[in-house]
C-alpha positions in Angstrom: 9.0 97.0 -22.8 12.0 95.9 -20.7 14.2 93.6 -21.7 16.5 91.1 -19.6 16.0 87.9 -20.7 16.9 87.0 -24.2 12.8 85.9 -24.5 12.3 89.7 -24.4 14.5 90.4 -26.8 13.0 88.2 -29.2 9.2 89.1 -28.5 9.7 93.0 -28.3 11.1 92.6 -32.0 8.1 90.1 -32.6 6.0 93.3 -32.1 8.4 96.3 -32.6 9.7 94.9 -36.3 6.9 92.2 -36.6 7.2 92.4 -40.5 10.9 93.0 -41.0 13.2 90.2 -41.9 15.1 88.6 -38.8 16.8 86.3 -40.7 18.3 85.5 -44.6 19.7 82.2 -45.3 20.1 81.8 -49.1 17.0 83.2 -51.1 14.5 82.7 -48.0 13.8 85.5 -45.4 12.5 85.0 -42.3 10.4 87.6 -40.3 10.9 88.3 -36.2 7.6 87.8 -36.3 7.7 84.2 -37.9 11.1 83.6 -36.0 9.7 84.1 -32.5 6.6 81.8 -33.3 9.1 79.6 -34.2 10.9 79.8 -30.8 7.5 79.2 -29.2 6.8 76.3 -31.3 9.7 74.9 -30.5 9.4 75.6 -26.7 6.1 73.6 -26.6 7.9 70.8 -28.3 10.4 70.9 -25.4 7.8 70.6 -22.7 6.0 67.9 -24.3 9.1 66.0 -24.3 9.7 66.9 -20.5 12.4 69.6 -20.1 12.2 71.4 -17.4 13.3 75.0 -16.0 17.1 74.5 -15.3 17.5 71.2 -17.7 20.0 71.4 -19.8 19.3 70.8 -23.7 22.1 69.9 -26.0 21.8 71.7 -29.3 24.1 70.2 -32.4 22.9 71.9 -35.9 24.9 74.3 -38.1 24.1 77.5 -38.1 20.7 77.9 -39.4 17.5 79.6 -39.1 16.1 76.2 -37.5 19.2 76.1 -34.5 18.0 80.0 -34.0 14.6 78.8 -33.4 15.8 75.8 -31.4 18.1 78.4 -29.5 15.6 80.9 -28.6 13.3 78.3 -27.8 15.1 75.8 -25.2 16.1 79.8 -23.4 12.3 81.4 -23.6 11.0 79.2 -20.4 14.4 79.0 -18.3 15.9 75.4 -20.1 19.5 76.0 -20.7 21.1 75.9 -24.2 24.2 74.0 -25.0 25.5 74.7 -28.2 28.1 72.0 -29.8 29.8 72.9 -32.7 28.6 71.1 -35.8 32.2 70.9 -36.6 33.3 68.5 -33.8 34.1 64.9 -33.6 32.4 62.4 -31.5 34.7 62.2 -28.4 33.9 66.4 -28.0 30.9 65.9 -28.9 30.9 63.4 -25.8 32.6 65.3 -23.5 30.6 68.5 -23.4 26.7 66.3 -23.3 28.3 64.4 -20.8 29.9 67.4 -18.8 26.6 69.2 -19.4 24.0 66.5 -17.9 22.2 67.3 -21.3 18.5 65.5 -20.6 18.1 66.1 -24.3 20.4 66.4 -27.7 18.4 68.3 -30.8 19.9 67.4 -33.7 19.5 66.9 -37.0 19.7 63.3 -39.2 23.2 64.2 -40.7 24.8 65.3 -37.9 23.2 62.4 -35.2 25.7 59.5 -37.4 29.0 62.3 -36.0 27.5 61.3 -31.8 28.9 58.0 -30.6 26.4 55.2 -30.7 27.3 54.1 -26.6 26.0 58.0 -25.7 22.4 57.2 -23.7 20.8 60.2 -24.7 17.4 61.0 -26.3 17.1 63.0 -29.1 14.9 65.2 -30.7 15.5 65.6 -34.6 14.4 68.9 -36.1 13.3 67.4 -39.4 10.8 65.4 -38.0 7.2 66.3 -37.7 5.5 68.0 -35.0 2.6 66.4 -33.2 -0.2 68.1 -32.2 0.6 67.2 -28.9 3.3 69.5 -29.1 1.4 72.4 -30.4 -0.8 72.5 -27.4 2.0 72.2 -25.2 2.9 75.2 -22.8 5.8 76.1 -20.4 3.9 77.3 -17.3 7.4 79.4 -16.2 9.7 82.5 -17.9 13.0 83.0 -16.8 15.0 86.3 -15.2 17.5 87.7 -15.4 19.9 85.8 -13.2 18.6 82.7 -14.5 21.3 80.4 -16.6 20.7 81.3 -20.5 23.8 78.9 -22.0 26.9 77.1 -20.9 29.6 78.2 -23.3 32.4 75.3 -23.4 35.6 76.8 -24.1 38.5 75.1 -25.9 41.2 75.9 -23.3 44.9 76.0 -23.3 44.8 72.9 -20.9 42.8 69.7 -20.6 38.9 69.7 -21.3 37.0 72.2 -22.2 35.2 74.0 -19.5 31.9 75.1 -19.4 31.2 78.2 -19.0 27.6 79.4 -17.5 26.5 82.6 -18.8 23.2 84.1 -17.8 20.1 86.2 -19.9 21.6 89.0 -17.9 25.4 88.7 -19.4 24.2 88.0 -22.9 21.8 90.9 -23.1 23.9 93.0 -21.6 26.7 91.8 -24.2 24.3 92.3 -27.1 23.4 95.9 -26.0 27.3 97.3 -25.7 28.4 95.9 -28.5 25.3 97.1 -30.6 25.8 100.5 -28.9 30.2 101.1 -29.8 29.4 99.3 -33.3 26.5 101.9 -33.6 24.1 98.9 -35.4 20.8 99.8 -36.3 17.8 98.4 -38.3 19.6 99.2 -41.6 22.4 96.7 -40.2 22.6 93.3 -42.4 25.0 91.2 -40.5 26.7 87.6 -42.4 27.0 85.1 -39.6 30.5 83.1 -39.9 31.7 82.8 -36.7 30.5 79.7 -34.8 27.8 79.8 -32.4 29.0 78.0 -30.0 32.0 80.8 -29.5 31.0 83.6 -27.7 31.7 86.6 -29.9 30.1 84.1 -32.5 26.5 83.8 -30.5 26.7 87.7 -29.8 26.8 88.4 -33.8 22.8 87.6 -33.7 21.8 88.6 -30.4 23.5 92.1 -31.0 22.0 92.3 -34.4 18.6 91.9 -33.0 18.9 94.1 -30.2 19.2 96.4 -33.3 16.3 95.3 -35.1 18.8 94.4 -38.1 19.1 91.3 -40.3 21.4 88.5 -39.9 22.6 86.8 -43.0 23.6 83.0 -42.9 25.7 81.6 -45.2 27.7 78.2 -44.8 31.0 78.5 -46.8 33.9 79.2 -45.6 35.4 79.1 -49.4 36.5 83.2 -50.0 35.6 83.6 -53.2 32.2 82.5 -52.5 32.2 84.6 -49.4 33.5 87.5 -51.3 30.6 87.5 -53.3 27.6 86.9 -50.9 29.3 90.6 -49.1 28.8 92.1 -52.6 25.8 90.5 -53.7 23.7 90.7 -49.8 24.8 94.0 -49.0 26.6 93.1 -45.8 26.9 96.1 -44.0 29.0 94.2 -40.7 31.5 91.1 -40.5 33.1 89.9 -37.5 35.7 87.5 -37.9 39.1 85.9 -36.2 43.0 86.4 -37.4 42.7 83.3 -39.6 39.7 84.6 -41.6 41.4 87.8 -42.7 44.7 86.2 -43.7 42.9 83.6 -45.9 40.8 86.7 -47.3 44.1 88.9 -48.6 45.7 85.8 -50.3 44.9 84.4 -53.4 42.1 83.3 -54.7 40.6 85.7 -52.9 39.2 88.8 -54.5 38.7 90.5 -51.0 41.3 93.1 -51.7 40.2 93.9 -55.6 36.4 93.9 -54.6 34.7 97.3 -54.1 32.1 96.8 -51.5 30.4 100.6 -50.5 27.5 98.1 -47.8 30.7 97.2 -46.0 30.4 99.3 -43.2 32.4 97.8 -40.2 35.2 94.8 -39.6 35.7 93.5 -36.5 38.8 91.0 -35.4 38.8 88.8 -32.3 40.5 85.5 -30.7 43.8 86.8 -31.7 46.6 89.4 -32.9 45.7 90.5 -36.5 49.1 90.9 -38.2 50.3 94.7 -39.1 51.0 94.1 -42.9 47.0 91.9 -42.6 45.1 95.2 -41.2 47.0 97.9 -43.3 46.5 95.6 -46.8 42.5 95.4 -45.4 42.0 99.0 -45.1 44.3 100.3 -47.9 41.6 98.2 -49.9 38.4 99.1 -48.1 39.5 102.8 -47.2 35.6 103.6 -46.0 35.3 100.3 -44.1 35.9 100.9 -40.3 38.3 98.2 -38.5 37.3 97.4 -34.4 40.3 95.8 -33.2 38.5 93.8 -30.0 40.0 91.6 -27.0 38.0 89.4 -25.3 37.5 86.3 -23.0 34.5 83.6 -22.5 34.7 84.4 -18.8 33.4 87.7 -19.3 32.6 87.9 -22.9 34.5 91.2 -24.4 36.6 93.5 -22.4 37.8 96.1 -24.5 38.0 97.6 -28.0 39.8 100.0 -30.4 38.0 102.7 -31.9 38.8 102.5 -35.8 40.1 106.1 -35.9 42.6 105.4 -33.2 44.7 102.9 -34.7 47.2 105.0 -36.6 47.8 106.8 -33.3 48.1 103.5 -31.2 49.3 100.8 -33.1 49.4 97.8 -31.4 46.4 98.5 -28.7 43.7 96.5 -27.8 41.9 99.9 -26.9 40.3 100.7 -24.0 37.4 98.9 -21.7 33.7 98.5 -23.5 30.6 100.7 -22.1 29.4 99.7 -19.1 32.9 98.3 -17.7 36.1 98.4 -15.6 39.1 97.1 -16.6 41.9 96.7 -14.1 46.0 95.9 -14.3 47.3 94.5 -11.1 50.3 93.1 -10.1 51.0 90.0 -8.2 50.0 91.3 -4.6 46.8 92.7 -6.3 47.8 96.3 -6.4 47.2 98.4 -9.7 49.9 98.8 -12.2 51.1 102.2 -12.8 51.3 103.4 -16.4 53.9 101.5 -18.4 54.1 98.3 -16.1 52.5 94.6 -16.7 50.3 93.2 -14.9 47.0 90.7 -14.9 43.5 92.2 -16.9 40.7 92.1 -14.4 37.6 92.8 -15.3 34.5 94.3 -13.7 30.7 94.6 -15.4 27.6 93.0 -16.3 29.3 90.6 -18.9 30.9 88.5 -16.0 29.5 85.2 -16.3 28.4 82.8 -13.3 31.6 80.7 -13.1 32.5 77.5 -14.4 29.6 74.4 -14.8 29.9 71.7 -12.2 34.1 73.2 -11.3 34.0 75.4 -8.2 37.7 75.1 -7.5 38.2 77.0 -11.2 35.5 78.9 -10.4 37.7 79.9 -7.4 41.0 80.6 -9.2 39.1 82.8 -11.7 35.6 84.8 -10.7 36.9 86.5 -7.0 35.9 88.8 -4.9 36.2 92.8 -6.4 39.2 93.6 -5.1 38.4 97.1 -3.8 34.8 96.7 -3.4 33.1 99.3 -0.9 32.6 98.1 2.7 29.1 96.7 3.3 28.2 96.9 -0.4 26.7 93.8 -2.4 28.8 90.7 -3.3 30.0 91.8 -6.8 32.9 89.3 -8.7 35.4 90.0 -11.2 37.2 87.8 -13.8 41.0 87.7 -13.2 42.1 86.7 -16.7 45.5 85.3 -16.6 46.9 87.7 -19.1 49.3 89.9 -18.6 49.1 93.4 -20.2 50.2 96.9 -19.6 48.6 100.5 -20.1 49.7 103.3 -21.3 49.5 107.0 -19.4 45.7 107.7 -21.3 44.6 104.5 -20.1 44.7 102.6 -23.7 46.2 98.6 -23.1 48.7 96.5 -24.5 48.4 92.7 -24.8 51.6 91.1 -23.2 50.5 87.5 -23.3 49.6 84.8 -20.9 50.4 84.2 -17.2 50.7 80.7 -17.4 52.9 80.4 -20.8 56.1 82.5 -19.6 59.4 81.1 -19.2 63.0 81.5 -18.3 65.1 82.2 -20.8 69.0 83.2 -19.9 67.7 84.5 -16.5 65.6 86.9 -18.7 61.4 86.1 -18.0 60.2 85.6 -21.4 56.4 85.7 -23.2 56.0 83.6 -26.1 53.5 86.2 -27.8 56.7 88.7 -27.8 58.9 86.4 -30.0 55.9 85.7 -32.1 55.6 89.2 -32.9 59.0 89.5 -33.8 59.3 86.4 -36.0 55.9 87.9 -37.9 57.8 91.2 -38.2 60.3 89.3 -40.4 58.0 89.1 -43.2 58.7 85.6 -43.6 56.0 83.7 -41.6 52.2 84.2 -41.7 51.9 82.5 -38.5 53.8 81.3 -35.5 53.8 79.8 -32.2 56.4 79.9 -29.9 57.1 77.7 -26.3 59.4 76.1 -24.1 60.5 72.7 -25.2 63.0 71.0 -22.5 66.5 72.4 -22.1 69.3 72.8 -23.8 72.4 72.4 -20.8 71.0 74.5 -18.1 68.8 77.2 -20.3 65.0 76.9 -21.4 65.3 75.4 -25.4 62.7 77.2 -27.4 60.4 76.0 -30.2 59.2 78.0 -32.9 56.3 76.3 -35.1 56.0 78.6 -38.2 53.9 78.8 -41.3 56.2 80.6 -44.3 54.4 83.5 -46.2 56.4 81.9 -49.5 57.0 77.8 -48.9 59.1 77.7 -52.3 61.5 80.1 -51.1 61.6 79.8 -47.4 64.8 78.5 -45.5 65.2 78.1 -42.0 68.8 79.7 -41.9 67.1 83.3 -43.2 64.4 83.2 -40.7 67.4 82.7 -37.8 70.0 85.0 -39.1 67.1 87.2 -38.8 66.2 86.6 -35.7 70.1 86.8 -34.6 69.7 90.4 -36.1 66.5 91.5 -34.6 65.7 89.9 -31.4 67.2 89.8 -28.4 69.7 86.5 -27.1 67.1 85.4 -24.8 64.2 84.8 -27.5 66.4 83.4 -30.0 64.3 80.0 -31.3 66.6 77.2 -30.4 64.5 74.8 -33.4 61.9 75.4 -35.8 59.2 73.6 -37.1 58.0 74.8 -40.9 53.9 73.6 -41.3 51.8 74.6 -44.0 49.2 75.4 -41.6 48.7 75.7 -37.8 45.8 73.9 -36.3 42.7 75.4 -35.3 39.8 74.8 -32.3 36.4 74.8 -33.2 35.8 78.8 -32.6 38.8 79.1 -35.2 41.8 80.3 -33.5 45.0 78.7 -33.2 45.3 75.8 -31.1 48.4 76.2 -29.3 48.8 72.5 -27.6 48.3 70.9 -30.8 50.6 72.9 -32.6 53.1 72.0 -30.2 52.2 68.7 -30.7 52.7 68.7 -34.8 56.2 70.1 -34.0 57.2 67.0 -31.8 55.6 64.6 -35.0 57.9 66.7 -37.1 61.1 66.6 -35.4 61.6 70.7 -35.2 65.1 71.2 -36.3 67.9 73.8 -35.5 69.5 75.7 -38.6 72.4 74.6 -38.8 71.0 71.6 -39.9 69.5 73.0 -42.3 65.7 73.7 -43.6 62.8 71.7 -42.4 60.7 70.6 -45.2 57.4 72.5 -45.4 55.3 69.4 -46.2 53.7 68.7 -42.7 50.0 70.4 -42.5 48.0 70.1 -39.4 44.3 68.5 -39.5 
């Protein structure tokens, strides 16, 4: 059987692995079998309520075997999921039905008192019965393809999240590279953390599926709890972002004491994973393999690290994923040579459709192939906005983003190279740097840091290191000490609001001496 439409996927496991378990939550297994009659259930529910081909259906559960069902279902007969993360609030929750043109919200009871009562909306909760009306409903259509699958809203360095529209086509195709370089297989038993509604989060069950594995749900993001469920269900694969690791190698988490022979992979996303981080994880779990990954809504993943590489290139983001091109050019859109930054492009099935109901973004971002052949099909690329450099084998380097450089004494400055230098101190587990007004005619910079040891941590040693180790022109100018940097919904750091927790906490400069470390972001 072929499969391009993630309604394939589903039903060729229906048959293929009809008996198999799909899914674990808790003590309960669920079949592929009994998951994709679930899907079609759900499906005819859909139609009964009148969705349509093409209408868009909001879907707001936690992660659960009951959103997979709802998932696969509003997707099997061309409707097109919008997942909102059970974590937001009610004006995000507003934003992305609203941006959507969501004809319908599934939901469940507890979750339906978190939308704002003004939202006109129906609903459908999953808890409530199913008529037999329902049951005898049927879509009369199947997607391709082409067809819209999802619209994936991205948090955004800027303004309001954007919705990104990614087909059956892009998430297949994501499912099958990603199965393919992890080498999954049926044996695979995959624990689902990541949020859904983040992309590398809705591959985790696509790609375990394509595999025929099982996906393990589990709720808590506690690590001792999560410790154990790895030990106690065999997890074979966890995917996670920088945050995640750093909670699992501090106390009270037994990560780094636990032997755990099922644990077969790691993967890290949405984010630099600190040096001393990765080396303390695999000093620990010697016989667990660590993909390093980069990656970007627009086009899902772009490139990885092979595990046994890492020693040899230390600081890589690897190399493109199967099936695609990745491209460095420089600002009149010729490639880079070896050694020299430019802007990640990227070419392959994964590009997505552009941005919902935003054609000038759509615009700025998903172009034309630069050097397509004459007279060949229209093909577009992604143009990232970050800025990296490759090395002369071809393997990349993550310089940081186009549109957060600065000036800095005449020098052009990335805040993502400071950041790596204040981590190398030792004295911060986290940091964000940016530009923050002026200070007489130079750029004054901001550095919001979390310490590695509150009780002992001063300022003044975190600058006179600085004065030893970086250069004059990424000197911090002020520094703001949190307990914790804030987080978006898909769990990496939000950068605009950690900038705004320095402003509430008046970021000082050292000689006036250490900045309290009693200010936590929400």
């Amino acid at each position: 059987m072929s499969i391009f439409t993630l309604g394939d996927l589903l039903a060729h496991r229906a048959v293929t692995r009809a008996t198999d378990t799909a899914v674990e939550v808790g003590e309960a297994t669920i079949t592929y079998r009994r998951l994709h009659e679930s899907a079609c259930d759900f499906s005819r529910r859909l139609v009964q309520r009148g969705i349509r081909p093409g209408d868009r259906v909001a879907i707001h559960l936690p992660r659960s075997f009951e959103m997979l069902a709802c998932f696969f279902g509003v997707t099997r007969f061309g409707a097109v999921a919008v997942i909102v993360n059970s974590s937001l609030r009610e004006r995000q929750i507003e934003h992305i039905i609203q941006h959507s043109g969501a004809r319908l919200v599934v939901t469940d009871t507890r979750l339906r008192s978190r939308m704002s009562p003004t939202l006109q909306r129906p609903t459908l909760l999953v808890d409530e019965a199913v008529t037999a009306e329902s049951r005898s409903a049927e879509a009369s259509s199947r997607p391709i393809g082409r067809d819209l699958a999802a619209l994936i809203y991205t948090s955004g360095s800027t303004g309001l999240p954007k919705g990104v529209m990614v087909t059956h086509a892009n998430l297949i195709a994501g499912a099958r590279i990603v199965a393919d370089y992890l080498g999954l297989t049926p044996a695979d038993r995959t624990l689902a953390l990541l949020p859904w509604s983040f992309d590398a989060g809705l591959n985790q069950p696509l790609a375990t599926f394509w595999a025929g594995g099982t996906l393990v749900i589990d709720g808590s993001p506690f690590a001792p709890h999560l410790c154990r469920t790895l030990k106690a269900a065999r997890i074979t694969g966890l995917a996670g972002v920088p945050p995640l690791w750093e909670m699992l190698v501090r106390p009270p988490s037994p990560f780094l004491r636990m032997e755990l022979p099922d644990l077969r992979y790691l993967t890290n996303t949405g984010g630099h994973l600190r040096p001393e981080t990765l080396a303390r994880i695999r000093a620990a779990h010697p016989r667990t393999s660590v993909y390093l990954m980069y990656g970007l809504t627009e086009a899902f993943r772009s490139t990885y690290l092979p595990p046994e590489l890492i020693d040899a290139r230390p600081g890589s983001m690897g190399r493109a994923i199967p099936d695609t091109e990745i491209l460095v050019l420089d600002e009149a859109g010729r490639p880079c040579a070896p050694g020299e930054t430019g802007e990640l492009v990227h070419r392959g099935p994964t590009v997505a459709a552009g941005y919902w109901k935003d054609p000038e973004a759509t615009a700025k971002v998903f172009r034309p192939h630069p050097f397509a052949v004459r007279g060949s099909a229209p093909e577009y690329v992604v143009y990232s906005g970050d800025y990296v450099r490759r090395d002369e084998e071809g393997f990349l380097y993550y310089v940081g983003r186009r549109d957060e450089q600065f000036k800095s004494r005449g020098f052009r400055v990335n805040p993502m190279e400071i950041e790596a230098g204040l981590l190398a101190s030792g004295l911060v587990a986290e940091a964000v740097v940016f530009p923050d007004g002026q200070v007489g005619d130079d750029t004054r910079i901001t550095a919001v840091v979390v310490p590695n040891d509150p009780e002992s941590f001063t300022v003044e040693v975190l600058d006179s290191y600085c004065r030893s180790a970086l250069p004059v022109h990424q000197h911090p100018h002020r520094f703001a000490v949190l307990d914790r940097l804030p987080r978006s919904s898909s769990g990496k750091v939000d950068r605009m609001a950690a900038r705004a927790n320095a402003a509430a906490h008046t970021p000082v400069g050292p000689a006036q001496g250490p900045h309290p470390p009693d200010g936590g972001a929400p």
